[in-house]
C-alpha positions as CSV (number, residue, x, y, z in Angstrom):
1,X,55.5,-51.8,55.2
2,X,54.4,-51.6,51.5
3,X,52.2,-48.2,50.9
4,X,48.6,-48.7,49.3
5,X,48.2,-46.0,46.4
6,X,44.4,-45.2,46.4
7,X,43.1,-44.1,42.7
8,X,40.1,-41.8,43.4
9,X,38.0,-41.3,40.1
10,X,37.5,-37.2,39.0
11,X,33.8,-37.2,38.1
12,X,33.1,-36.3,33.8
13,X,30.8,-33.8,32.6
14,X,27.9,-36.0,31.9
15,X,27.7,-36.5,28.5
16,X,25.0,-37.6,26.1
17,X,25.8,-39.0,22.3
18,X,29.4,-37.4,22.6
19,X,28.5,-33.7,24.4
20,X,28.2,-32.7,27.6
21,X,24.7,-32.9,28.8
22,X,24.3,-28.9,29.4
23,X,24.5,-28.4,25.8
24,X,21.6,-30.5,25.0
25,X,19.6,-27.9,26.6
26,X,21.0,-24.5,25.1
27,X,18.9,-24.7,21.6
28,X,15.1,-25.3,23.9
29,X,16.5,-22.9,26.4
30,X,17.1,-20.5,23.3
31,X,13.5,-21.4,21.4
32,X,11.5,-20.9,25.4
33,X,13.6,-17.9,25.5
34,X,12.2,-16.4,22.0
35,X,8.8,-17.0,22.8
36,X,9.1,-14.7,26.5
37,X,11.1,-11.8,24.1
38,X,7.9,-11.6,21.6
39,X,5.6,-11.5,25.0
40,X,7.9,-9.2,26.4
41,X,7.4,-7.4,23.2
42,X,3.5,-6.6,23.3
43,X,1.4,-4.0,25.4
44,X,1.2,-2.6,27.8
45,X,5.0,-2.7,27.7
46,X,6.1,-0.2,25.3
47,X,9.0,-2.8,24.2
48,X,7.9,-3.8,20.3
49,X,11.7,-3.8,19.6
50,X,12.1,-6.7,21.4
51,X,10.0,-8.7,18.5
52,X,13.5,-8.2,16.5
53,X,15.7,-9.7,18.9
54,X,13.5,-12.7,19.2
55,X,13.1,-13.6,15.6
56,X,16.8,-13.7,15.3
57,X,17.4,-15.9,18.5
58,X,14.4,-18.0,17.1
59,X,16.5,-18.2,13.6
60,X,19.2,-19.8,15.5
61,X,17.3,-22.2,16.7
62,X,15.8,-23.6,14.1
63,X,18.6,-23.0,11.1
64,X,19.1,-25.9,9.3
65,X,17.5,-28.1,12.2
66,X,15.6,-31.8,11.3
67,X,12.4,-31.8,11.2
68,X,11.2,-33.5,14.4
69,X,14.1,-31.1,16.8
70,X,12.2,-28.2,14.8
71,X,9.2,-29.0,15.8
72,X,9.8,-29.2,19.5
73,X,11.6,-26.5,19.9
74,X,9.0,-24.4,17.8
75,X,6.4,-25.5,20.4
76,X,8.5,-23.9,22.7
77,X,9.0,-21.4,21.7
78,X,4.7,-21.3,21.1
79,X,4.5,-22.0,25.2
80,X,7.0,-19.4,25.9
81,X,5.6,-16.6,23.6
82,X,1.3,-17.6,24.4
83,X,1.3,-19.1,28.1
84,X,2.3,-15.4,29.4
85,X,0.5,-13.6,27.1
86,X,-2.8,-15.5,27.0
87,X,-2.6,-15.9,31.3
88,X,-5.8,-13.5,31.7
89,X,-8.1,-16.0,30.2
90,X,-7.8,-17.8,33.2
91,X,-8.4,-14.8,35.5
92,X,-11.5,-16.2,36.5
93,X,-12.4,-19.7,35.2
94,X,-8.5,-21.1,36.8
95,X,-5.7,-22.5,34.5
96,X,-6.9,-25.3,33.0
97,X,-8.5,-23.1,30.0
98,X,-5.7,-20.9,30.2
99,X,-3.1,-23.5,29.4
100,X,-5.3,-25.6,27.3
101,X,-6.1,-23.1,24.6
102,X,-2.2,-21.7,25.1
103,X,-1.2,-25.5,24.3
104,X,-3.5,-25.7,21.1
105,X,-2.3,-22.3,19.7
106,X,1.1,-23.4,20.2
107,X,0.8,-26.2,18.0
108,X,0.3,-23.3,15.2
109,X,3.7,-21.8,16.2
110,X,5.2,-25.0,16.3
111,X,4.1,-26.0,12.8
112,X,5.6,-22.9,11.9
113,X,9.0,-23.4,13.0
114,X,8.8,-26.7,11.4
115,X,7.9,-25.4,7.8
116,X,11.2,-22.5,9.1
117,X,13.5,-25.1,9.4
118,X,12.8,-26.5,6.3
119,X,13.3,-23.3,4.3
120,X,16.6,-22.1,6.1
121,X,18.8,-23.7,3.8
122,X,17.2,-22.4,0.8
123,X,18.4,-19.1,-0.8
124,X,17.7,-16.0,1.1
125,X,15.8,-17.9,3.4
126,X,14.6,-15.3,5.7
127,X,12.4,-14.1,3.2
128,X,10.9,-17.8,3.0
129,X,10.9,-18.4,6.6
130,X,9.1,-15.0,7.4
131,X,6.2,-16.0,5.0
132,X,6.0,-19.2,6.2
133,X,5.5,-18.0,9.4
134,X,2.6,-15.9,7.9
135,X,0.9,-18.8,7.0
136,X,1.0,-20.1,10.8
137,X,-0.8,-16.7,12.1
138,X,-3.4,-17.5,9.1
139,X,-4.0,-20.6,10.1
140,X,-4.5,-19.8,14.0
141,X,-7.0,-17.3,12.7
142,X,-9.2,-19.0,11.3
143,X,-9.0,-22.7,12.9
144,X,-10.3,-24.5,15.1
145,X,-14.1,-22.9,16.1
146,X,-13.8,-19.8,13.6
147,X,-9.7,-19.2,14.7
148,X,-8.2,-17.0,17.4
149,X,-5.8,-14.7,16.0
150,X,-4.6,-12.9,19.4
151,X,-0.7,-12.7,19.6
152,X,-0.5,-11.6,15.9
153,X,3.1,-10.2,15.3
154,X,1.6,-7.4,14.1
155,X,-0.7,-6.6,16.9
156,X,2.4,-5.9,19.5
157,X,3.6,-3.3,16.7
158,X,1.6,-0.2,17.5
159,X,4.6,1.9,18.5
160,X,6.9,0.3,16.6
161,X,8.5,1.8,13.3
162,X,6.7,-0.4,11.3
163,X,3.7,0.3,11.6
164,X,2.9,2.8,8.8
165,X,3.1,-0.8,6.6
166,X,-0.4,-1.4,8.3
167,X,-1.6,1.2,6.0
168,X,0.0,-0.7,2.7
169,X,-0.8,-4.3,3.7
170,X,-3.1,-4.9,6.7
171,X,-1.2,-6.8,9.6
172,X,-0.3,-9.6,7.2
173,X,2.3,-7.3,5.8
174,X,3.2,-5.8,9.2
175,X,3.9,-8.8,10.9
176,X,5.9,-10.4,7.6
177,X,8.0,-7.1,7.7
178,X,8.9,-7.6,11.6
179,X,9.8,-11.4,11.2
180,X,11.9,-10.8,7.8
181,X,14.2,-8.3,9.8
182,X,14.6,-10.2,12.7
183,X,15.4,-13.5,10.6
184,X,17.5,-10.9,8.4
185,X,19.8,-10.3,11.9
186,X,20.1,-13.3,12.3
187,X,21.8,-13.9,8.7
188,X,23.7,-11.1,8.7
189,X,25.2,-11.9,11.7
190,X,25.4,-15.6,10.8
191,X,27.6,-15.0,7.8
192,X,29.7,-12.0,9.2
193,X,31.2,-14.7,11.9
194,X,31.4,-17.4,9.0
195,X,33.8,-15.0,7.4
196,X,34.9,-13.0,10.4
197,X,38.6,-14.6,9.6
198,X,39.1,-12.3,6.6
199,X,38.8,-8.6,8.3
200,X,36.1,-7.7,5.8
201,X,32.1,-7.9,5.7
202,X,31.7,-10.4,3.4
203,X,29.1,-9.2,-0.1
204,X,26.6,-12.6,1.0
205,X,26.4,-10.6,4.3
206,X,25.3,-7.2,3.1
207,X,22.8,-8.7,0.8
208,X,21.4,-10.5,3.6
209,X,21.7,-6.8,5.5
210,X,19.6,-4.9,2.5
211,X,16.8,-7.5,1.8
212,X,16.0,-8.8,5.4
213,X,16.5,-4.9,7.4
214,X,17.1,-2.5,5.0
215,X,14.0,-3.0,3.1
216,X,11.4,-3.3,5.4
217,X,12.7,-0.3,7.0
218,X,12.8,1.6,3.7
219,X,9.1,0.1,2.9
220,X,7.8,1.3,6.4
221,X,8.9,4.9,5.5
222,X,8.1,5.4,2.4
223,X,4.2,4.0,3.9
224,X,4.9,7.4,5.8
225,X,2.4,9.5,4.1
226,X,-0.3,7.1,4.0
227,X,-0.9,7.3,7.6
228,X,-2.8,10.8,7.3
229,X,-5.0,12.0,10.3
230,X,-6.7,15.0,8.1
231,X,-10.2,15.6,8.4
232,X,-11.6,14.7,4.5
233,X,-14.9,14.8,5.8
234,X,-14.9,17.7,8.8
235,X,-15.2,16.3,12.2
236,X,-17.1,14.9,14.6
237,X,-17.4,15.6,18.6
238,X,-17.8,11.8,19.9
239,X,-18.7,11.2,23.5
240,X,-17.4,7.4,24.6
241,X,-19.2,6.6,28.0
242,X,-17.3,4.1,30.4
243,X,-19.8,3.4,33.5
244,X,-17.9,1.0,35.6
245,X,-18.8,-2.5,36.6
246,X,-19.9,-3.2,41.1
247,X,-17.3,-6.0,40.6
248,X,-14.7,-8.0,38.7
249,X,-15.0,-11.1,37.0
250,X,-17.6,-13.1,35.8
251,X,-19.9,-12.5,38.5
252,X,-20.3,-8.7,37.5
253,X,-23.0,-10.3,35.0
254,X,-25.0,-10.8,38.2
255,X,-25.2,-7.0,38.3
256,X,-26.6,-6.5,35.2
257,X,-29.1,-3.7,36.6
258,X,-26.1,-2.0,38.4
259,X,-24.0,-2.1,35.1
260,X,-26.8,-0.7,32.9
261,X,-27.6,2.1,36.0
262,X,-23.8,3.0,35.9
263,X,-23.6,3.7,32.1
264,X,-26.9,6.1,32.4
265,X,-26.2,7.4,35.2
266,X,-22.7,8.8,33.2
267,X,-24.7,9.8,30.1
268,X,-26.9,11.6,32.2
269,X,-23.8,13.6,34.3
270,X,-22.5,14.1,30.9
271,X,-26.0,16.3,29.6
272,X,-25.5,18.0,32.7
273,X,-21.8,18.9,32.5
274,X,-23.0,20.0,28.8
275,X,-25.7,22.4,29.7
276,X,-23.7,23.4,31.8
277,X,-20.9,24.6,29.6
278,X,-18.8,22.1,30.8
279,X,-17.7,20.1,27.7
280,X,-18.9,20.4,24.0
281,X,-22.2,18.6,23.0
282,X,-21.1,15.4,21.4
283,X,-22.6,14.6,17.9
284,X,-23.4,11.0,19.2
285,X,-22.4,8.9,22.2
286,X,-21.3,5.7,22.4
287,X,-21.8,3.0,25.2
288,X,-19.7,-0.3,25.6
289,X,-20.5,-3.8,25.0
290,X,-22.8,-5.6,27.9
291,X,-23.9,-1.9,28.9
292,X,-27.2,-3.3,29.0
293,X,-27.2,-7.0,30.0
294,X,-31.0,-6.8,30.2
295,X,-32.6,-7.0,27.0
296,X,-34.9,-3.9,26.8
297,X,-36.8,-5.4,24.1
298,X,-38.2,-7.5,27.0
299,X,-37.8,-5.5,30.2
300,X,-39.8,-2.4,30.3
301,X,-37.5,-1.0,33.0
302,X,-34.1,-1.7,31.3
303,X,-36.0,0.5,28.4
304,X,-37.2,3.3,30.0
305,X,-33.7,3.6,31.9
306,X,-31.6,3.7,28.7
307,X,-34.8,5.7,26.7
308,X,-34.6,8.7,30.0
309,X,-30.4,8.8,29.7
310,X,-30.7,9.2,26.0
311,X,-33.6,11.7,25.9
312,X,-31.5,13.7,28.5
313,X,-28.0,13.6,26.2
314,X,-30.4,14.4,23.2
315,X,-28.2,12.3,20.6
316,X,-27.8,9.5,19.1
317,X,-26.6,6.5,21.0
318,X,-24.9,3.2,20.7
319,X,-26.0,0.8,23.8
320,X,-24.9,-2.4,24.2
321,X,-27.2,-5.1,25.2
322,X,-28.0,-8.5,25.8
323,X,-30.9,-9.9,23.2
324,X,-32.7,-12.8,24.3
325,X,-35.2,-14.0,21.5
326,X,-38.1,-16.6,22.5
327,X,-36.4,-19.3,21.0
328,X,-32.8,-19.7,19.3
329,X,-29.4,-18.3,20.3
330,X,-28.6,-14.8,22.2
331,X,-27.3,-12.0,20.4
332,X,-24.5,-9.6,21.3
333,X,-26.3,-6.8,19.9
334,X,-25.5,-3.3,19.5
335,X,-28.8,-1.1,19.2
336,X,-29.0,2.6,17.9
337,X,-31.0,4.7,20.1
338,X,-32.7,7.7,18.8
339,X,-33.7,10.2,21.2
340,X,-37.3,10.6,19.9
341,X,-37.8,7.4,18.1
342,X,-36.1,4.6,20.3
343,X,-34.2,2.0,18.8
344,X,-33.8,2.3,14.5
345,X,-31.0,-0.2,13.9
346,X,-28.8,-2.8,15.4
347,X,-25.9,-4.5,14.4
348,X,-25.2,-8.6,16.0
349,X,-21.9,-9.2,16.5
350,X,-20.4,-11.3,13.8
351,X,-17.3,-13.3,15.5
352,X,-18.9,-14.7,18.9
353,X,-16.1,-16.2,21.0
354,X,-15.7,-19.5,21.4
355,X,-15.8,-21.2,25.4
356,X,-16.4,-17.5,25.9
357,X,-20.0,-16.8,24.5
358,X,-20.8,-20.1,23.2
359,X,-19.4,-23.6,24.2
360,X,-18.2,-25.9,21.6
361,X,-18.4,-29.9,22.4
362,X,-20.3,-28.7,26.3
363,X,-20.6,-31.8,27.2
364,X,-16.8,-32.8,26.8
365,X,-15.6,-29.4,27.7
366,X,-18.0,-30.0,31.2
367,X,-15.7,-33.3,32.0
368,X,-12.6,-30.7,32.7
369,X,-14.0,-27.3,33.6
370,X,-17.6,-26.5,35.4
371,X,-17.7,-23.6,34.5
372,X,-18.7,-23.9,31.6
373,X,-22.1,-23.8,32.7
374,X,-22.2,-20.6,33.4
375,X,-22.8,-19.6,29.8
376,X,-26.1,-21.3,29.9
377,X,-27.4,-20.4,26.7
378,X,-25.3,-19.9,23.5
379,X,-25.0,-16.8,21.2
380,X,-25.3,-16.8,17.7
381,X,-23.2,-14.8,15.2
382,X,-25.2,-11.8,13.6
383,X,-24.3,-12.0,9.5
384,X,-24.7,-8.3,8.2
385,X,-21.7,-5.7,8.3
386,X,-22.6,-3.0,11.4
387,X,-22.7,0.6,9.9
388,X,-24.5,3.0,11.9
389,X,-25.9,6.8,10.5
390,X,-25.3,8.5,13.6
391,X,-26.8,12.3,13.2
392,X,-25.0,12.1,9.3
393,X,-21.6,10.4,10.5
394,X,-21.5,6.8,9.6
395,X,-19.7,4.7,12.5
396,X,-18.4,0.9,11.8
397,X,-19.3,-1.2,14.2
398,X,-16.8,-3.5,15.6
399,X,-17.7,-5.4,19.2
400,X,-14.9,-6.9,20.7
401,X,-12.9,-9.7,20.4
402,X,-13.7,-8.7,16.7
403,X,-11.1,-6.5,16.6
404,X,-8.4,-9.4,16.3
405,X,-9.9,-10.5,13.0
406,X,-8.9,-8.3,9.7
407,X,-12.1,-8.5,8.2
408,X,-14.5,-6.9,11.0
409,X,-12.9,-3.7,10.7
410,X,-12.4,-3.7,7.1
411,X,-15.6,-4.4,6.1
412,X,-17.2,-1.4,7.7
413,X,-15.0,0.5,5.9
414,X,-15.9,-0.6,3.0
415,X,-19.5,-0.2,3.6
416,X,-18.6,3.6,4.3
417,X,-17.5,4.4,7.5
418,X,-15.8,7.1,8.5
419,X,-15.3,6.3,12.0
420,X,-14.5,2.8,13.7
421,X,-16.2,2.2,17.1
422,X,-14.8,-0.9,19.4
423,X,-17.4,-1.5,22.3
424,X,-15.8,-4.0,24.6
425,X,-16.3,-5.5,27.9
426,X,-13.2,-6.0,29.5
427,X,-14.5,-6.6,33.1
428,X,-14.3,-10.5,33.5
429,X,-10.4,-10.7,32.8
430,X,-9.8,-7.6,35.6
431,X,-7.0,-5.9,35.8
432,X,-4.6,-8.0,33.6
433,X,-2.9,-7.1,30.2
434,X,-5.9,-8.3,27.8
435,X,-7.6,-4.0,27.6
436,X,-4.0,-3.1,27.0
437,X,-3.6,-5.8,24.3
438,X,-7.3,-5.1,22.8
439,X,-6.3,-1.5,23.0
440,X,-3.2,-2.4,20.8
441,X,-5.4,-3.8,18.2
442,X,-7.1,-1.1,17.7
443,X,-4.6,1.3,17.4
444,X,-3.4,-0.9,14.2
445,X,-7.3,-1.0,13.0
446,X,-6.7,2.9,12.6
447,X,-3.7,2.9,10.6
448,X,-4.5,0.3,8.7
449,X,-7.5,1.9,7.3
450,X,-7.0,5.7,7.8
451,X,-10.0,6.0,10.5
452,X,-10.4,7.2,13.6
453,X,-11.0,4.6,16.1
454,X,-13.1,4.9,19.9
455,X,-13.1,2.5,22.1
456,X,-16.0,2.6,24.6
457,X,-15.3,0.0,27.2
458,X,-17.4,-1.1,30.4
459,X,-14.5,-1.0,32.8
460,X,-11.5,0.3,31.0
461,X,-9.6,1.3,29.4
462,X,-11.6,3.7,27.1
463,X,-10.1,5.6,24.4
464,X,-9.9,7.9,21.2
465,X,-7.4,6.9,19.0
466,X,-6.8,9.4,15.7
467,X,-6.2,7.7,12.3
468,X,-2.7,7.5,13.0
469,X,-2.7,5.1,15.7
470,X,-2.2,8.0,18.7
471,X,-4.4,7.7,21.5
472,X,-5.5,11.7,22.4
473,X,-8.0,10.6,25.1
474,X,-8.3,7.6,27.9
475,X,-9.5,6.8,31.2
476,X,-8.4,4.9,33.9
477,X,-9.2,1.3,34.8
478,X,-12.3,1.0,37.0
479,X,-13.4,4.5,37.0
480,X,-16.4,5.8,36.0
481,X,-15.4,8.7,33.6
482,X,-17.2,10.1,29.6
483,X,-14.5,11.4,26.9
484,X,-15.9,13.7,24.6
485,X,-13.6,14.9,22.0
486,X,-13.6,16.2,18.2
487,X,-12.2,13.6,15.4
488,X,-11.2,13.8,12.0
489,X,-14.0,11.9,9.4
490,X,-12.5,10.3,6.6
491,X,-14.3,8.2,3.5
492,X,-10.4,7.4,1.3
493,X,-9.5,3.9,1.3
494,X,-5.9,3.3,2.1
495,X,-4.4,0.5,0.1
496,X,-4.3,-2.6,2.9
497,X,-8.2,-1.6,2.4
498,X,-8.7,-1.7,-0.7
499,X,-6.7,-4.9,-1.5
500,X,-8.3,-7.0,1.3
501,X,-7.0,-10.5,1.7
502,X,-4.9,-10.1,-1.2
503,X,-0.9,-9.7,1.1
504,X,-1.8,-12.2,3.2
505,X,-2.8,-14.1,0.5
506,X,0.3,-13.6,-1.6
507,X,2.8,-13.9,1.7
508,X,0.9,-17.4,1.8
509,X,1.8,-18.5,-1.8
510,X,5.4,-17.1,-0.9
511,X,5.7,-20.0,1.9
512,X,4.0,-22.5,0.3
513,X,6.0,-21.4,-2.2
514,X,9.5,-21.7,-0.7
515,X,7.7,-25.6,1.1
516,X,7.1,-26.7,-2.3
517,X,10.8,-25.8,-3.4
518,X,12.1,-27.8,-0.4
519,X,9.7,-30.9,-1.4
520,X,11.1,-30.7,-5.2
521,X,15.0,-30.4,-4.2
522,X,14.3,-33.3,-1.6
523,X,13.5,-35.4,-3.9
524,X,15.6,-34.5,-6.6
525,X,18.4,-35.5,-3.9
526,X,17.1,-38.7,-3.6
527,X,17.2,-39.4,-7.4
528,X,20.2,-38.3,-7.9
529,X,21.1,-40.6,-4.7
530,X,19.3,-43.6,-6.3
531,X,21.0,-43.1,-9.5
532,X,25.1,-43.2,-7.8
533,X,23.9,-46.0,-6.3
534,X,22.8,-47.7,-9.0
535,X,25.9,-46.9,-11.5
536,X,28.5,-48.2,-8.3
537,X,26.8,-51.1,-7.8
């Protein structure tokens, strides 16, 4: 009998061009995994540190990668970073806005990485790569429909060491200083295990160390004594009113009598607790955004209700409301209410937010989502800068979703106000992280230009925030509740005022600067690579 020998195969690592297949999925893995570290990195999770880690992984990714891998991965990295952190905009209108306007801003962080890649093989390249990514965040703020500059680097930074920069460069220079030292880590680290054979940190590596870590660190202290909370013009006792909402989400609008009820119901509970002893008399009080959905202008009742709670507080108050002219677009209006004279001045909010107060292309937008119908009637942007005289403090007006954009804060500042107010309406999005990411914002607007910041917000969460970014006062979500405290008044102009647009400006010509270099050596490559050819042929 003759015995059969049986081969039997052992199965391969599945391999693609020459590597096993797993590996073909480390770098995306790596760039999705970037993007949930910066999320992970932004209120209400006190984690900022975590922006440093991802810029690093993200240099990783992308160093020295072609341009069409860069690009993918960078959108990636975009979905992993924006998906998470934008998920409350489809609290109550479902996902398909949620992930549509996550997959559009992605395209921004994708073009990005992109314009990264490019510069990582130039000399210190982090410094490149960080402006370059600069000039992504100014593009997303500012395109498509008027930009949408939520998830700026800087804007997850209010706890974070850095943030005294704020003060010396707006959040251009904030965020620029946060992607430089994580790029930086990534160098250091890059070149240490390029030489790690010798036993000694090679010079390339500490150079990397000092420009890309060393220096923004040094720069954010030595911004130290620009964040000053000191009272240049005395003080001010500010009452911030937060009435509650009968329901979340969009259908609170419904209730617009109950809303505007709430809020004087709280300003008149706050009189009482004053004559009473019970907490100081404010120098002015501020209500929230939407406070009044019922124009007053054109409903008697909604007047005399707001009129009776500001007559019983006996100070100047901020309301906001709901205009609805005869013909044209709503405003978002913020009126000032004087306790014997009515209404003396309003501000119209500037940066109305698009597929929020106004739909772009309805008609298109209709074919996906319904619900766009329920913003029947458009707002229009207002076009003069809000400064209010309230009882001799002047108070910037800033409703919003204005907070994300640099120049709504700023310009009340320049106009002369000592005191930043952000009335919001958080109610629609619930009880997800938006407040806490609004809240954020704010906390930068006050470093960056040396004011004292209070937010008044419909729902929560409402807050006093000093000039250095520390909140001394807030409520709880969904509780009715006043704060009344003293801040400092301040008319100095830190420097990220005064110079404006200039940093970003500048950190812009640095990319395009470091893009153009790229473009120049390209094609001095191919010259040279036409001319061997010529001469061996």
């Amino acid at each position: 009998m003759s015995a059969t020998i049986t081969t039997v195969d052992t199965p391969q690592p599945a391999t693609a061009g020459g590597r096993p297949l797993l590996r073909r999925f480390v770098r995306p893995g790596a760039a999705a995994l970037s993007g949930v570290l910066l999320f992970l990195s932004f209120p209400p999770r006190p984690l900022w540190w975590l922006a440093l880690p991802a810029f690093a992984l993200l240099g990783w990714t992308l160093y020295g990668r072609r341009p069409l891998p860069a690009l993918g991965l960078g959108y990636l990295t975009g979905l992993g970073f924006l998906l998470p952190l934008l998920i409350w905009t489809g609290e109550e209108v479902g996902p398909v806005p949620w992930v549509a306007l996550a997959a559009v801003e992605a395209i921004f962080v994708a073009l990005a990485c992109l314009g990264i890649a490019a510069v990582s093989r130039l000399p210190v390249w982090p410094l490149w790569a960080a402006a370059v990514w600069i000039v992504g965040e100014a593009a997303r703020g500012r395109v498509p429909f008027g930009g949408f500059p939520w998830g700026k680097i800087a804007f997850g930074q209010a706890d974070g060491v850095f943030l005294p920069l704020a003060a010396l460069g707006g959040t251009p220079l904030l965020g620029f200083a946060v992607v430089l030292c994580g790029f930086g880590l990534y160098e250091t680290a890059r070149r240490v295990l390029a030489h790690r054979r010798t036993g000694e940190l090679p010079r390339s590596a500490a150079a990397a160390a000092l420009l890309s870590v060393l220096v923004p660190v040094t720069a954010a202290l030595a911004a130290l004594p620009l964040v000053d909370d000191s009272a240049e013009d005395g003080t001010a006792t500010v009452a911030a009113i937060q009435g509650n909402v009968p329901r979340l989400g969009l259908d609170f609008n419904s209730q617009r009598r109950a809303v505007l009820d709430n809020h004087a119901e709280r300003t008149e509970q706050l009189a009482a607790d004053v004559k009473a002893g019970k907490v100081a008399e404010p120098d002015f009080v501020l209500w929230p955004e939407n406070s009044s959905d019922l124009d007053p202008y054109r409903n008697r009742d909604a007047w005399v209700v707001i009129d009776d709670a500001v007559r019983a507080i006996g100070v100047p108050t901020v309301v906001g409301a709901v205009v609805t002219p005869d013909t044209g677009k709503l405003r978002n209006t913020l009126i000032e209410w004087d306790p014997t004279r009515g209404p003396v001045d309003t501000y119209d909010k500037r940066h109305v937010q698009p597929f929020g107060e106004y739909i772009p292309m309805r008609s298109l937008v209709r074919l996906v989502n319904s619900d766009v119908d329920r913003v029947r009637r458009d707002f229009g942007p207002g076009h003069k800068v809000g400064v209010f005289d309230l009882g001799g403090t002047k108070v910037g007006m800033v409703t919003c979703f204005e907070a994300a954009f640099d120049d709504a804060a700023r310009d009340t500042v320049t106009h002369g106000a000592q005191l930043i107010s952000v009335p919001s309406n958080n109610a629609t999005f619930g009880r997800s992280e938006m407040t806490y990411q609004q809240l954020a914002m704010s906390r930068v607007r006050a470093v960056e230009h040396g004011r004292s910041v209070v937010v008044p917000v419909t729902s929560g969460v409402s807050a006093v925030i000093m000039p250095d970014g520390k909140i001394v006062q807030k409520t709880k979500m969904f509780t009715p509740d006043a704060l009344v405290a003293e801040v400092p008044l301040r008319s100095s102009l830190t420097p990220a005022t005064r110079l404006g647009t200039w940093p970003e400006r500048f950190l812009v010509l640095v990319g395009a600067g470091g893009l153009g270099w790229v473009v120049v050596r390209g094609m001095r490559a191919r010259r040279e690579l036409r001319v061997e050819r010529s001469e061996g042929s």
